[in-house]
C-alpha positions as CSV (number, residue, x, y, z in Angstrom):
1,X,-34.3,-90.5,105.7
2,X,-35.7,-94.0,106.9
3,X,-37.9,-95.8,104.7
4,X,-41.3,-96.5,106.2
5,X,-42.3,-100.2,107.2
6,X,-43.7,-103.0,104.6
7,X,-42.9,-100.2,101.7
8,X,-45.0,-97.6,102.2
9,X,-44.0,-94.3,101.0
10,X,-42.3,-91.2,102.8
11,X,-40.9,-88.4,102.4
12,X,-40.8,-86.1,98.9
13,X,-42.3,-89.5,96.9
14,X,-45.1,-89.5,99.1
15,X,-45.8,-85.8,98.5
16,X,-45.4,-86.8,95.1
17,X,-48.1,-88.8,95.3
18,X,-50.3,-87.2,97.1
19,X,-50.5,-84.3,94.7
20,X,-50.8,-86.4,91.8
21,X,-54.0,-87.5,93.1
22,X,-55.0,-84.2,93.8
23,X,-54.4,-82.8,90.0
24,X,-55.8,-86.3,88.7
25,X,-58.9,-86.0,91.1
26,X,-59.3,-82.4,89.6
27,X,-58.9,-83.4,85.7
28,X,-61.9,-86.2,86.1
29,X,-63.9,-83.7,87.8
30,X,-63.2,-82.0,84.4
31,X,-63.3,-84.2,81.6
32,X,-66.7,-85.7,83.9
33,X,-68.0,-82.2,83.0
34,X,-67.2,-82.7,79.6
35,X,-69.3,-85.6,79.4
36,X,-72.3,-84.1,79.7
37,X,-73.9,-86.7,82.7
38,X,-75.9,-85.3,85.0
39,X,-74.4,-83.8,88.4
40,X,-77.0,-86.1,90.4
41,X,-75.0,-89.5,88.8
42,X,-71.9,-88.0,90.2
43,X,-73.3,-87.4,93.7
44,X,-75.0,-90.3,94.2
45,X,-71.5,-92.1,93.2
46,X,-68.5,-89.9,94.4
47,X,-68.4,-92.4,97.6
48,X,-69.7,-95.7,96.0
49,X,-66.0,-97.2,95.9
50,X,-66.3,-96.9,100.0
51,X,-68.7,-99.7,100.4
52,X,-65.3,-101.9,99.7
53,X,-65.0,-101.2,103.2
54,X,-67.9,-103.3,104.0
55,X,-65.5,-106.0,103.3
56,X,-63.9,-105.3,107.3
57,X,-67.1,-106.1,108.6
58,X,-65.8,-110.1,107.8
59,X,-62.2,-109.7,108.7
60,X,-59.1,-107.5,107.9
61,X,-57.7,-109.9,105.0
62,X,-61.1,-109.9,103.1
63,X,-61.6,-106.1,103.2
64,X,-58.4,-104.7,102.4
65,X,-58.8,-107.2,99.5
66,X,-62.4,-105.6,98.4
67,X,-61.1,-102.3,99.1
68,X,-58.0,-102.1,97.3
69,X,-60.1,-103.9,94.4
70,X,-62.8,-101.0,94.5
71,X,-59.2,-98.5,95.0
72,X,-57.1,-99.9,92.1
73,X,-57.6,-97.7,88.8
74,X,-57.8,-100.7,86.8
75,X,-61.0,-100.8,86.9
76,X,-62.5,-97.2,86.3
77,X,-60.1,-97.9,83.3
78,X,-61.2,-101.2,82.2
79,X,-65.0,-99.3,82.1
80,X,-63.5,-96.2,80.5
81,X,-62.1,-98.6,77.7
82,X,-65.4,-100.4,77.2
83,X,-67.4,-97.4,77.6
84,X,-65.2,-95.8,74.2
85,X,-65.0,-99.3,72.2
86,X,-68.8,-99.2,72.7
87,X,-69.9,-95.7,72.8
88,X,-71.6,-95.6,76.3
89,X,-70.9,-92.2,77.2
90,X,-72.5,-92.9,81.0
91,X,-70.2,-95.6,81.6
92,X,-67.3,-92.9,80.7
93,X,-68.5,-91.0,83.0
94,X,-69.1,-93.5,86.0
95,X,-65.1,-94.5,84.9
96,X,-64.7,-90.8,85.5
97,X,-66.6,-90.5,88.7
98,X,-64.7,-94.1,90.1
99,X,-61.2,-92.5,88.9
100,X,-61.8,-89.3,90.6
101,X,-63.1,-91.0,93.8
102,X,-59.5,-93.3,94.1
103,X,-57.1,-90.0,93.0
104,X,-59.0,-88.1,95.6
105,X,-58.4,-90.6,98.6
106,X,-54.9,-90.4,97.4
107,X,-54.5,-86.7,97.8
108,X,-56.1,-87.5,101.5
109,X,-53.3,-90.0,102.0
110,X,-55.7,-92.8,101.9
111,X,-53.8,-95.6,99.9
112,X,-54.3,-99.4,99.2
113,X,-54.9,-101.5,102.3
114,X,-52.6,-103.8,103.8
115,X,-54.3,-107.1,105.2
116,X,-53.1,-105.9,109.0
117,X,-55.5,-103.2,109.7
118,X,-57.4,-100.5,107.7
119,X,-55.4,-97.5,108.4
120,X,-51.9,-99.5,107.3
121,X,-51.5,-98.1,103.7
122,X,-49.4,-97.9,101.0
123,X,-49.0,-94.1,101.6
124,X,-48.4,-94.7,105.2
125,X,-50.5,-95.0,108.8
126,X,-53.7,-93.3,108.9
127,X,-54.4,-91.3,111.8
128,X,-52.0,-89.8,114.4
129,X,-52.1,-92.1,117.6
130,X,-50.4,-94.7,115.4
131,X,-48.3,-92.5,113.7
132,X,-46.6,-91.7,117.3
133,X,-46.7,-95.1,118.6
């Protein structure tokens, strides 16, 4: 097999990925539950990482970079450390609700951004007409 352009993924490793993100998506759902926080919290911020797509709206560079800031799990982890170290159980779960967010657009095959255009990811080309061109 032919490795895809500027490394992104193909092939079995993609797969891979993809259903990571699916089973980690599913085990913040769950341990979110755990948490006790309201339902209405997680609705209102299941899609908040997606504003970093606001960032296009400038130019390609700048929003891949806010994107793939919003996308990266260090920061759902960095909160998730803080919320712990300082007992703030509805930062956990905001971590939780972030985490699930990013694993979920993996398992969709939406990946970090590269600064050419939105749908070049790390997972590979969003959207069939590029795919085929």
């Amino acid at each position: 097999m032919v490795a895809a352009a500027r490394g992104q993924v193909s092939g079995t490793p993609r797969v891979l990925l993809r259903l990571e993100g699916l089973v980690l998506g599913v085990l913040c759902i769950w341990l979110f539950a755990g948490t006790g926080a309201s339902w209405w919290l997680f609705a209102a911020l299941i899609l908040a990482p997606d504003l970093g797509m606001l960032g296009y709206l400038a130019n390609p560079r700048l929003g891949a970079t806010i994107y793939n800031a919003a996308h990266s799990l260090i920061g759902p982890a960095v909160l998730a450390i803080a919320s712990l170290s300082l007992a703030l159980p509805t930062a956990l779960a905001i971590a939780l609700i972030w985490a699930g967010h990013i694993e979920f657009d993996r398992a969709l095959g939406y990946g970090l951004k590269y600064p050419s255009l939105f749908a070049d990811t790390h997972l590979g080309v969003l959207g069939p007409s590029r795919k085929a061109g």
